[in-house]
N, CA, C and O atoms as a GROMACS GRO file, in nm:
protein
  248
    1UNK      N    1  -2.376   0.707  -0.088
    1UNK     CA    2  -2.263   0.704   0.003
    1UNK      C    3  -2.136   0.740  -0.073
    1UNK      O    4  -2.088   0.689  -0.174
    2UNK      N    5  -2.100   0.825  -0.009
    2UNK     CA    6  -1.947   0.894  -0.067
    2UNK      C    7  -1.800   0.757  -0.063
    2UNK      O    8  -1.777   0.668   0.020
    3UNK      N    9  -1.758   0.778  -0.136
    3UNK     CA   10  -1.672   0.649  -0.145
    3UNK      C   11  -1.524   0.710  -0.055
    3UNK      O   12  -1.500   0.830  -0.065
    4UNK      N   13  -1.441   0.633   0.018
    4UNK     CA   14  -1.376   0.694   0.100
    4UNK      C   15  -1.258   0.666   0.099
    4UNK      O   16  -1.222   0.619   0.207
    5UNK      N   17  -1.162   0.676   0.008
    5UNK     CA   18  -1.040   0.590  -0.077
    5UNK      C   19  -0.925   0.532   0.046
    5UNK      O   20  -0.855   0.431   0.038
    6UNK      N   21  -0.932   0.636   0.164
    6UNK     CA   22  -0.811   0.576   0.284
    6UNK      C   23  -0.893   0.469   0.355
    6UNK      O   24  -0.833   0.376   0.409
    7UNK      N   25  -1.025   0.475   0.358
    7UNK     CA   26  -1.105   0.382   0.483
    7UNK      C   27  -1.084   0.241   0.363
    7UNK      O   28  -1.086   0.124   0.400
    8UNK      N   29  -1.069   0.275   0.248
    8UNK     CA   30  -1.082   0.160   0.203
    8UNK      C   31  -0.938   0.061   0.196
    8UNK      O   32  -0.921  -0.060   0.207
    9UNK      N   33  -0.851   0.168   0.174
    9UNK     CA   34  -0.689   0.088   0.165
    9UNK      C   35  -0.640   0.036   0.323
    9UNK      O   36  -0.568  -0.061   0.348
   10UNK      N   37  -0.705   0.138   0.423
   10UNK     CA   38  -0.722   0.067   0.562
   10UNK      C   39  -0.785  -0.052   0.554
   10UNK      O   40  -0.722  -0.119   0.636
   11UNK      N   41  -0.847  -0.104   0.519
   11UNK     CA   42  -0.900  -0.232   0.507
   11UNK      C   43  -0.855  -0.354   0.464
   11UNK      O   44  -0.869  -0.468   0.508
   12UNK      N   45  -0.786  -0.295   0.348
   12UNK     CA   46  -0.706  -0.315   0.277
   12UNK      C   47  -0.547  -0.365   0.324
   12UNK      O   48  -0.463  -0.400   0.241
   13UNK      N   49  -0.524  -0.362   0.462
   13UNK     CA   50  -0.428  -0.348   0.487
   13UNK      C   51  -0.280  -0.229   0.500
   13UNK      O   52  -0.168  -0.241   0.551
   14UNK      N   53  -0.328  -0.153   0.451
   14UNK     CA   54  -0.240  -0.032   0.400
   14UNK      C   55  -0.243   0.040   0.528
   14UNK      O   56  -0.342   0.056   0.600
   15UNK      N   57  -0.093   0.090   0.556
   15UNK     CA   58  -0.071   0.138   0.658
   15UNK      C   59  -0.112   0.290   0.653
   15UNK      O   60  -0.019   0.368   0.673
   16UNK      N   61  -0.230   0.342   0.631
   16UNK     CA   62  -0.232   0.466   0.537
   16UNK      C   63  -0.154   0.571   0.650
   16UNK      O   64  -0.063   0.652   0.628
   17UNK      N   65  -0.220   0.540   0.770
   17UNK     CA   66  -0.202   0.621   0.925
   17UNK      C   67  -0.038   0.674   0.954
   17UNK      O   68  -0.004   0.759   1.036
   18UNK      N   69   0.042   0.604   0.868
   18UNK     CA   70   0.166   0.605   0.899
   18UNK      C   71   0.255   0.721   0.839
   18UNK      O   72   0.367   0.767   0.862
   19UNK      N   73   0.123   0.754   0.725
   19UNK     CA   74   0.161   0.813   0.599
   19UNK      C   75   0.177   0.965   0.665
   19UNK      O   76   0.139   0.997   0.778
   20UNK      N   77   0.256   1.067   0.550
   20UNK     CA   78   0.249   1.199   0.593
   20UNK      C   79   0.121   1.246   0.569
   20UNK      O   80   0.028   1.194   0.507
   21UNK      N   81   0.130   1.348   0.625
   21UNK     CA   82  -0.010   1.454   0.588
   21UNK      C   83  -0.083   1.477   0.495
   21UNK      O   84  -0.206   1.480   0.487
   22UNK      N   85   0.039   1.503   0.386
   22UNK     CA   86   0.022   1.544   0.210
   22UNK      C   87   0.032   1.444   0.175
   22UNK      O   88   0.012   1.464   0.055
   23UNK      N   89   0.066   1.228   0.194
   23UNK     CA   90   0.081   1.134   0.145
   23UNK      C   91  -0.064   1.096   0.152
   23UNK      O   92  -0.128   1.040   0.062
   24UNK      N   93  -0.112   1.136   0.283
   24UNK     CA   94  -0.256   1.118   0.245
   24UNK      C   95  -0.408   1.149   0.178
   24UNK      O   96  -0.515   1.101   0.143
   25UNK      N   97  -0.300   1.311   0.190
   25UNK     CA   98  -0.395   1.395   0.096
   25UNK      C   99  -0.436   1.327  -0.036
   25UNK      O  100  -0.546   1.332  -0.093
   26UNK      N  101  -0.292   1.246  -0.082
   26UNK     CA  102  -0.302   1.238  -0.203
   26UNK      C  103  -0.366   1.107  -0.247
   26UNK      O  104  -0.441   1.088  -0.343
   27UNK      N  105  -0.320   1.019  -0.154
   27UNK     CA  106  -0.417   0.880  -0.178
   27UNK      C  107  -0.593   0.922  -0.121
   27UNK      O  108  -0.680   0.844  -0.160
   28UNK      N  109  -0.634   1.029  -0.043
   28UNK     CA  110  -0.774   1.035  -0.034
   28UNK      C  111  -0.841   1.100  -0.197
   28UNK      O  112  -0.952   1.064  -0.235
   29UNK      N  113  -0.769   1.179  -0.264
   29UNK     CA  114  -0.821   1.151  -0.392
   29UNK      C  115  -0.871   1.060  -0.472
   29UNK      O  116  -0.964   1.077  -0.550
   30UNK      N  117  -0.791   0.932  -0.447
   30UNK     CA  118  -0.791   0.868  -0.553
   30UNK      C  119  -0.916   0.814  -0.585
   30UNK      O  120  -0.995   0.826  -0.491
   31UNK      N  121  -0.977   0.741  -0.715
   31UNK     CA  122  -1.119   0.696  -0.724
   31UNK      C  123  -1.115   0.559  -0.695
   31UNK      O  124  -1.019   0.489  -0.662
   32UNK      N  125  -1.218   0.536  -0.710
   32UNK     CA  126  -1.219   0.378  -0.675
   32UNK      C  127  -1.146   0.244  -0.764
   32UNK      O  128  -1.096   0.140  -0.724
   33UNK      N  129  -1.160   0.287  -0.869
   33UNK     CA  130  -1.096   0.220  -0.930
   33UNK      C  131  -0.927   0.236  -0.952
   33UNK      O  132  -0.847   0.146  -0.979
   34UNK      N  133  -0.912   0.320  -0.941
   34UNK     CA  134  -0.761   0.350  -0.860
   34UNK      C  135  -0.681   0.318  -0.733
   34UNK      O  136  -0.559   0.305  -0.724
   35UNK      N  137  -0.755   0.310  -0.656
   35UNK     CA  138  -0.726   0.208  -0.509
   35UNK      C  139  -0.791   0.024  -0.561
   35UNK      O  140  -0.718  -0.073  -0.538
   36UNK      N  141  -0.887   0.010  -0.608
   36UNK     CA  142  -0.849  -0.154  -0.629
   36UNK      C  143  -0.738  -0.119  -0.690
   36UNK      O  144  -0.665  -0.129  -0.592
   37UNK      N  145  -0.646  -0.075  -0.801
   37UNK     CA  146  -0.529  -0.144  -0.811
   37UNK      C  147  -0.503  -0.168  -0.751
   37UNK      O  148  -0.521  -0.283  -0.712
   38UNK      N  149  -0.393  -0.024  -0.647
   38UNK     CA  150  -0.328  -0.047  -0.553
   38UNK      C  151  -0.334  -0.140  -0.469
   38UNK      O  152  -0.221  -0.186  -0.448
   39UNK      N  153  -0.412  -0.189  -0.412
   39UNK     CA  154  -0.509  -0.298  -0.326
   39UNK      C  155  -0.445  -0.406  -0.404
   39UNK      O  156  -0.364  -0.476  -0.343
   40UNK      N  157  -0.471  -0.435  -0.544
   40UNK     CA  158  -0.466  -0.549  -0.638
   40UNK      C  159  -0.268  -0.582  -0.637
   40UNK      O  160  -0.220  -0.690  -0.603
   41UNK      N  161  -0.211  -0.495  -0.668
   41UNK     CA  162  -0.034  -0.452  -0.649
   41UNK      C  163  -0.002  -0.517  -0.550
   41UNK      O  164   0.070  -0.617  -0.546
   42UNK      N  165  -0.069  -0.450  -0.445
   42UNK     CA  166  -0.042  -0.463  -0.245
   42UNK      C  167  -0.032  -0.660  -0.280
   42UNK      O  168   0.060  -0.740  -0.293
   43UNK      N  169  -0.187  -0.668  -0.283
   43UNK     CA  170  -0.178  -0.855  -0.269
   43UNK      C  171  -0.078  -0.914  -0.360
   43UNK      O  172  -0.018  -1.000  -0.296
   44UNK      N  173  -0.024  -0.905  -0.505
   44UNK     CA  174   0.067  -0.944  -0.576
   44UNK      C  175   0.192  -0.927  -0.488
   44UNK      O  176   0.270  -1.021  -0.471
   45UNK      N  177   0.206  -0.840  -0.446
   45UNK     CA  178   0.360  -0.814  -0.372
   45UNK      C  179   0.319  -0.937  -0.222
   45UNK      O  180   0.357  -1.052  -0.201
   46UNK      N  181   0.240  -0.858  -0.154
   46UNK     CA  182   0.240  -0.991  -0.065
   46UNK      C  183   0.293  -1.176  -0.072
   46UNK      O  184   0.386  -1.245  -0.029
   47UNK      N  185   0.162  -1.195  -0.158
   47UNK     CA  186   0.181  -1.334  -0.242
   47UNK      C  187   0.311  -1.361  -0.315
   47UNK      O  188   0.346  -1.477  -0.334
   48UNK      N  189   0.379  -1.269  -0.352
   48UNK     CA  190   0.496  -1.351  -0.356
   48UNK      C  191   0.606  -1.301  -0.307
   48UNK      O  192   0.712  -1.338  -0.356
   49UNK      N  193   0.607  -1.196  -0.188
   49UNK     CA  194   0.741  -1.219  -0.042
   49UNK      C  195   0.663  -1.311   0.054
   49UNK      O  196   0.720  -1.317   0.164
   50UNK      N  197   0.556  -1.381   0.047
   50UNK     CA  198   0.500  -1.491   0.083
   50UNK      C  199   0.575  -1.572   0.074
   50UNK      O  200   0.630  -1.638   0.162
   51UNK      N  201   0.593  -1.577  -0.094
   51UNK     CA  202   0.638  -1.776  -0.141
   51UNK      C  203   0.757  -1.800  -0.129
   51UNK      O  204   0.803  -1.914  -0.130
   52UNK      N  205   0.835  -1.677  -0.113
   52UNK     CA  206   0.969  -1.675  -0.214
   52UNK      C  207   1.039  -1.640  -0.053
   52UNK      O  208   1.000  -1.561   0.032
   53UNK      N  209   1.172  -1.745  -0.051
   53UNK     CA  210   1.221  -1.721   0.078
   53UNK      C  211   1.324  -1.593   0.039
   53UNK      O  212   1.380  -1.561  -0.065
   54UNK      N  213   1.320  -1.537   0.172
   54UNK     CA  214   1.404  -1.359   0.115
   54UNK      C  215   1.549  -1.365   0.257
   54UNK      O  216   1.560  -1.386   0.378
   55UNK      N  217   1.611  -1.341   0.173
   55UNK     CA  218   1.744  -1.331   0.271
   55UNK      C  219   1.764  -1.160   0.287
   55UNK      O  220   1.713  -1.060   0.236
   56UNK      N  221   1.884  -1.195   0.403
   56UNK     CA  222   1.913  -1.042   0.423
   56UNK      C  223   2.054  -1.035   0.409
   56UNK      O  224   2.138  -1.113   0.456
   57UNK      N  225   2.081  -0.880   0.304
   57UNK     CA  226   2.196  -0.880   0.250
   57UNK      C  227   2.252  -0.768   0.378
   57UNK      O  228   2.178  -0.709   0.456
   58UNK      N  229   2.370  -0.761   0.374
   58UNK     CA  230   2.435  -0.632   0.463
   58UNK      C  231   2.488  -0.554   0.346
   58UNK      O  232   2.554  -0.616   0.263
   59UNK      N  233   2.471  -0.446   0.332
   59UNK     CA  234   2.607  -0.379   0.216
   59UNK      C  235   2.630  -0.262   0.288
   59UNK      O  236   2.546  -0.207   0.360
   60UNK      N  237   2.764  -0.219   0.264
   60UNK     CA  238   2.790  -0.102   0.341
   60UNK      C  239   2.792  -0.028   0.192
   60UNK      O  240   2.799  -0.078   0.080
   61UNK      N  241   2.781   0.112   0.237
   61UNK     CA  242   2.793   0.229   0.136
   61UNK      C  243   2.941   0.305   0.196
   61UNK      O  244   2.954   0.344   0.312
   62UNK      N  245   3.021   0.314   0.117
   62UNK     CA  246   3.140   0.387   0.132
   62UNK      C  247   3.136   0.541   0.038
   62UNK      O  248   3.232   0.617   0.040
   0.00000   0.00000   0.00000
């Protein structure tokens, strides 16, 4: 079975669908062990805008 790097980050949570054309081109390359990172990143970032209370700043750009 061919390994399928977007079906897997879909699973994964990853909005891959959202992505451009060529954004996906480029994550369907990737090998497998290259998407568990990402996958591995994804949950670290989760887990901690999880824990950590996040405010919202306003800034204007002049």
């Amino acid at each position: 079975m061919t390994f399928d790097a977007l079906a897997e980050l879909r699973r994964a949570g990853n909005p891959v669908d959202l992505l451009s054309d060529g954004q996906r081109a480029v994550l369907a390359r990737l090998t497998e062990p290259e998407v568990r990172v990402l996958i591995s990143v994804k949950e670290r970032l989760d887990a901690a805008s999880d824990s950590e209370v996040e405010g919202h700043v306003s800034v204007k750009v002049v």
